[in-house]
C-alpha positions in Angstrom: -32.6 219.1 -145.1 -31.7 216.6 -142.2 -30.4 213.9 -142.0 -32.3 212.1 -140.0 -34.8 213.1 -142.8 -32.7 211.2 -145.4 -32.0 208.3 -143.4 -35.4 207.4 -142.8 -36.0 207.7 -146.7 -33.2 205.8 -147.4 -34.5 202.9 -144.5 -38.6 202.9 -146.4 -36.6 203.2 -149.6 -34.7 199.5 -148.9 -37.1 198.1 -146.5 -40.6 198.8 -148.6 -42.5 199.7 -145.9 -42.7 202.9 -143.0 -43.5 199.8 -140.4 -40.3 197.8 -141.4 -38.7 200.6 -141.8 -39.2 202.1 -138.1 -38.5 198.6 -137.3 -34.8 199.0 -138.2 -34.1 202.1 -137.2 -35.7 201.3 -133.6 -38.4 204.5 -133.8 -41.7 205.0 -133.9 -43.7 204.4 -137.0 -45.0 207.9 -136.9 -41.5 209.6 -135.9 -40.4 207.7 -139.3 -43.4 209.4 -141.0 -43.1 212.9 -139.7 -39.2 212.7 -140.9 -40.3 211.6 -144.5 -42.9 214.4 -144.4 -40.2 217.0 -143.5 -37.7 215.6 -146.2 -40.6 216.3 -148.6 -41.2 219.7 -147.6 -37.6 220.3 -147.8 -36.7 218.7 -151.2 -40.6 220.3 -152.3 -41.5 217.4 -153.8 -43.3 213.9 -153.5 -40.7 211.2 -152.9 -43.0 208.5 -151.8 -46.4 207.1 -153.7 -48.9 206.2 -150.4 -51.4 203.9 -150.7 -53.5 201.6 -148.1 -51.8 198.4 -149.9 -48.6 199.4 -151.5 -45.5 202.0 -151.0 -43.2 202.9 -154.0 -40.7 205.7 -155.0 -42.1 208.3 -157.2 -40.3 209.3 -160.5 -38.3 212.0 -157.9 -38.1 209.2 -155.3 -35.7 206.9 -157.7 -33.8 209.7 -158.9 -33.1 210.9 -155.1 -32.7 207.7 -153.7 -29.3 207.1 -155.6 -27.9 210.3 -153.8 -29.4 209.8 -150.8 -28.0 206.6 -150.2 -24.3 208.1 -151.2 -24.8 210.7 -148.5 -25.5 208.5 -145.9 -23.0 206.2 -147.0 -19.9 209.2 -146.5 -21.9 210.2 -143.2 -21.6 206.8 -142.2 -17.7 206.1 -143.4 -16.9 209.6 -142.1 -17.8 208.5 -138.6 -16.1 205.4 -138.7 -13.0 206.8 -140.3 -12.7 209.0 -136.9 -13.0 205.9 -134.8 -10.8 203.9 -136.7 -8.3 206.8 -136.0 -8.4 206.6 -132.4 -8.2 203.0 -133.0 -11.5 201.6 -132.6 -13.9 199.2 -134.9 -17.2 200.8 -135.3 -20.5 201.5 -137.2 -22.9 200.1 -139.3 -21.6 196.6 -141.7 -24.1 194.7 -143.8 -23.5 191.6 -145.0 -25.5 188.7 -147.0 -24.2 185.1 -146.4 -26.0 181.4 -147.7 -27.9 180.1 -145.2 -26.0 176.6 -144.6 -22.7 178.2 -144.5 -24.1 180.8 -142.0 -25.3 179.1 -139.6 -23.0 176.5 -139.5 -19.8 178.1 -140.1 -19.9 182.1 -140.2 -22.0 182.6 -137.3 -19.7 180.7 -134.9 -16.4 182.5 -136.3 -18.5 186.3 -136.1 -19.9 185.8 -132.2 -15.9 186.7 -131.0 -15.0 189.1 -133.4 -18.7 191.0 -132.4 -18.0 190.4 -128.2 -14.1 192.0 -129.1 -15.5 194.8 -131.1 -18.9 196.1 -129.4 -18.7 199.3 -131.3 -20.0 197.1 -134.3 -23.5 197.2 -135.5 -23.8 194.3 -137.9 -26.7 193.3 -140.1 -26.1 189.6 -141.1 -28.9 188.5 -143.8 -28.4 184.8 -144.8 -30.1 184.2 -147.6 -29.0 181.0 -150.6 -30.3 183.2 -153.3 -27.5 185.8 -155.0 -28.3 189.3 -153.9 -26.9 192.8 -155.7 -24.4 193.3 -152.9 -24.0 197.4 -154.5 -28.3 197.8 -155.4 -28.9 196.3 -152.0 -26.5 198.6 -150.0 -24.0 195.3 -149.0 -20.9 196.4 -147.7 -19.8 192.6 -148.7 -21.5 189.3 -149.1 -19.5 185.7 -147.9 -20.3 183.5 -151.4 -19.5 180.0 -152.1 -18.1 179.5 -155.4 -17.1 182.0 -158.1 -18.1 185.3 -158.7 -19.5 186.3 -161.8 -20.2 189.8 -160.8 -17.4 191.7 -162.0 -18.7 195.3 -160.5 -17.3 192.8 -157.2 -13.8 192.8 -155.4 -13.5 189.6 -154.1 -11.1 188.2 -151.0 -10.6 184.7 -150.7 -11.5 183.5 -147.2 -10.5 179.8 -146.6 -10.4 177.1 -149.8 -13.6 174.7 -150.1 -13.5 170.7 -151.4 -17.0 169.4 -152.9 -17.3 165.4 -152.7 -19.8 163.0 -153.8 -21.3 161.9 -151.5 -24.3 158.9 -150.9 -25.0 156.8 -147.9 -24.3 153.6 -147.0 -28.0 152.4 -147.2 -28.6 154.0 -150.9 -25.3 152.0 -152.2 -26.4 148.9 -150.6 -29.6 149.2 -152.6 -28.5 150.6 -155.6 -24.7 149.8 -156.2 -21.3 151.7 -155.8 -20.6 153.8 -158.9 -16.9 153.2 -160.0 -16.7 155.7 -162.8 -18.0 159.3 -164.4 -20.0 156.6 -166.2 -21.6 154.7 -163.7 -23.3 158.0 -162.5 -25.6 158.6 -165.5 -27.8 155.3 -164.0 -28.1 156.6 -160.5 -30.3 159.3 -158.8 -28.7 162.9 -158.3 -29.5 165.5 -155.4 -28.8 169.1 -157.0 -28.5 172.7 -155.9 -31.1 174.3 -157.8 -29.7 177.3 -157.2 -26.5 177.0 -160.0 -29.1 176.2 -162.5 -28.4 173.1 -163.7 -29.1 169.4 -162.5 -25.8 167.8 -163.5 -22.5 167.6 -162.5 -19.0 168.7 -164.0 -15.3 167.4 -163.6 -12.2 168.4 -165.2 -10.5 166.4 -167.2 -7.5 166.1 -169.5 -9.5 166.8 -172.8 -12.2 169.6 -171.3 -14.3 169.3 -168.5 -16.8 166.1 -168.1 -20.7 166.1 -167.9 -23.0 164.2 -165.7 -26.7 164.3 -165.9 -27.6 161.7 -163.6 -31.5 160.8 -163.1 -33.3 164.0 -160.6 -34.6 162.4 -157.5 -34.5 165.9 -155.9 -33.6 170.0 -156.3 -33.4 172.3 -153.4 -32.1 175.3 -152.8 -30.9 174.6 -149.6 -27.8 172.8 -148.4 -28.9 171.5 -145.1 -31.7 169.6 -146.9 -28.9 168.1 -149.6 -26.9 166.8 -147.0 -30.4 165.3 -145.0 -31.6 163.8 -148.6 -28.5 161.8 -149.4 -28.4 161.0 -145.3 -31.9 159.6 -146.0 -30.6 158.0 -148.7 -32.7 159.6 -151.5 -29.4 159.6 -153.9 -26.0 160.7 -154.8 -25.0 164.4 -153.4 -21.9 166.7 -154.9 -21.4 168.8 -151.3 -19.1 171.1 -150.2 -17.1 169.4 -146.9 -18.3 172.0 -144.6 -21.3 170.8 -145.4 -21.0 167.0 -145.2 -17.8 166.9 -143.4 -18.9 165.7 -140.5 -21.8 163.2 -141.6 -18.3 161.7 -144.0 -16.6 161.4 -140.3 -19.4 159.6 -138.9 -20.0 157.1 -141.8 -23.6 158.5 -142.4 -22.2 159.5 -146.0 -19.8 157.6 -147.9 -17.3 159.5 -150.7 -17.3 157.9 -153.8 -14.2 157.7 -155.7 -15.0 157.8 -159.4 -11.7 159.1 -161.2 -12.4 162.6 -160.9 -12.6 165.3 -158.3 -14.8 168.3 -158.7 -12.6 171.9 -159.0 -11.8 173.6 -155.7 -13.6 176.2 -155.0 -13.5 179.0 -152.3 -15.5 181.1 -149.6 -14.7 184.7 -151.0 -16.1 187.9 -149.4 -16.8 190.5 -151.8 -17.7 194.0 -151.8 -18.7 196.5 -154.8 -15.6 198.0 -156.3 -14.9 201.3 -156.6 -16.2 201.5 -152.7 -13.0 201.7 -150.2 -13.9 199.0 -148.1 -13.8 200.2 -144.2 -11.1 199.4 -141.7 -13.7 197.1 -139.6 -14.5 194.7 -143.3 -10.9 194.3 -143.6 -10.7 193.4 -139.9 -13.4 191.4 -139.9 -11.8 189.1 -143.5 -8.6 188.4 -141.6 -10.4 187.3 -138.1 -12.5 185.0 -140.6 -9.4 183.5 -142.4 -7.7 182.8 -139.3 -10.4 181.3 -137.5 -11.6 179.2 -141.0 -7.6 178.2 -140.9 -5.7 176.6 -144.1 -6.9 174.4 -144.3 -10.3 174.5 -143.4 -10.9 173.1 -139.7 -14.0 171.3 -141.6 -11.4 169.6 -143.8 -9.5 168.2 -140.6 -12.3 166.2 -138.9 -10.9 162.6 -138.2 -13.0 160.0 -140.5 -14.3 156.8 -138.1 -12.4 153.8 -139.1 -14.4 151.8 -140.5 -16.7 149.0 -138.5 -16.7 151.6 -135.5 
């Protein structure tokens, strides 16, 4: 049994396909297939169902897959552990991020640590939806907000603010709210992707519900901060999304008694794994080039009339 064999199993095995598959590992589709074939041979049994449409594990296939991913996992660690040793950041890392926040603000803070640290293959999938960071063979994901996961260690990165937010054309047409209260008559821009279409502020006696009227849900935090911008209606935004739209004027903050809770940019990666020597590196060079606070939090606002 190689492993070259198991690698290639373990790459059809995530990616669904022998052509997406090749595609990662930078081989020929057929070099992928010949390798799969000699696993199968080795192992004596079918790990892969073929068809003209559709690839999927066999019954074997699920049970080996588990394994196989383990193994390549310690082949992998085992590696870096070495260069780590002589002092060096190297190997594979895998990490899911929200879209908004990655291009906007992870991307720009990862471009030095990569050019410092060429020895580092990273795989950066930015996705908004919540992904299985342990099922989907993560070695962390960045997340906004908390973590319900629990099988997840999570480090905070940098501290994040939400605000609501409108602009100045939507409150000249439909009036400044001054209250929790005032909300429920005005039109709301949610995240669809925390479930709900209100909003929630803590208060002395329990946290506070508002359900104001949907004029849209998107799962997409560019688009919330365009909507408002466009002034389709009242946005609760994290500031390094709207941070510097606030700065500019083309949102307005709405003081209405109550703040929204702070949350955080966490990394997290599946517990019981010992996260690697080039993660940790890698949550520290974030941290210090997010700052505390957040650089996003520091932009100057325009005085206003300018």
């Amino acid at each position: 049994m190689k492993l070259d064999g198991i690698a290639a199993f373990v790459a059809v095995a995530e990616a669904g396909s022998i052509s997406e598959a090749a595609r990662r590992l930078n081989l020929a589709k057929s070099v992928v297939s010949e390798r799969l074939a000699e696993l199968e041979r080795a192992v004596g049994t079918m790990l892969l169902h073929r068809t003209t449409r559709k690839l999927s594990l066999t019954e074997d296939g699920a049970a080996f897959r588990e394994r196989a991913v383990r193994i390549m996992r310690e082949v992998e660690d085992a590696a870096a552990d070495l260069s780590e040793r002589r002092g060096a950041l190297t190997g594979p890392l895998r990490l899911s991020a929200p879209v908004t926040f990655g291009r906007m603000h992870l991307g720009p803070a990862l471009y030095p640590f990569l050019a410092a640290n060429p020895g580092i293959e990273l795989t950066l999938d930015c996705d908004d939806r919540r992904v299985d960071a342990a099922a989907d063979s993560y070695d962390a994901v960045v997340r906004h907000g908390p973590v319900a996961d629990t099988r997840l260690v999570a480090w905070t990165l940098a501290p994040s603010r939400r605000r609501l937010v409108a602009s100045p054309d939507y409150l000249d047409r439909h009036g400044r709210p001054a209250s929790l209260a005032d909300l429920n008559g005005h039109r709301g821009i949610f995240y669809t992707n925390r479930g709900v279409a209100d909003w929630r502020f803590p208060g002395p006696e329990g946290a506070v519900t508002v359900r104001a009227m949907v004029g849209l849900r998107v799962n997409n935090g560019d688009m919330m901060r365009d909507a408002a911008m466009a002034g389709l209606g009242i946005a609760l935004l994290p500031t390094f999304i709207a941070g510097e739209a606030i700065a500019a004027g083309r949102l307005v903050v709405l003081p209405v008694g109550a703040e929204a809770e702070e949350e955080f940019i966490v990394m997290a990666h599946p517990e019981g794994r010992r996260p690697s020597a080039k993660l940790r590196a890698l949550a520290e060079h974030l941290r210090r080039a997010f700052g505390r606070p957040p650089y996003w939090d520091r932009i100057p606002a325009r005085p206003p009339g300018a």
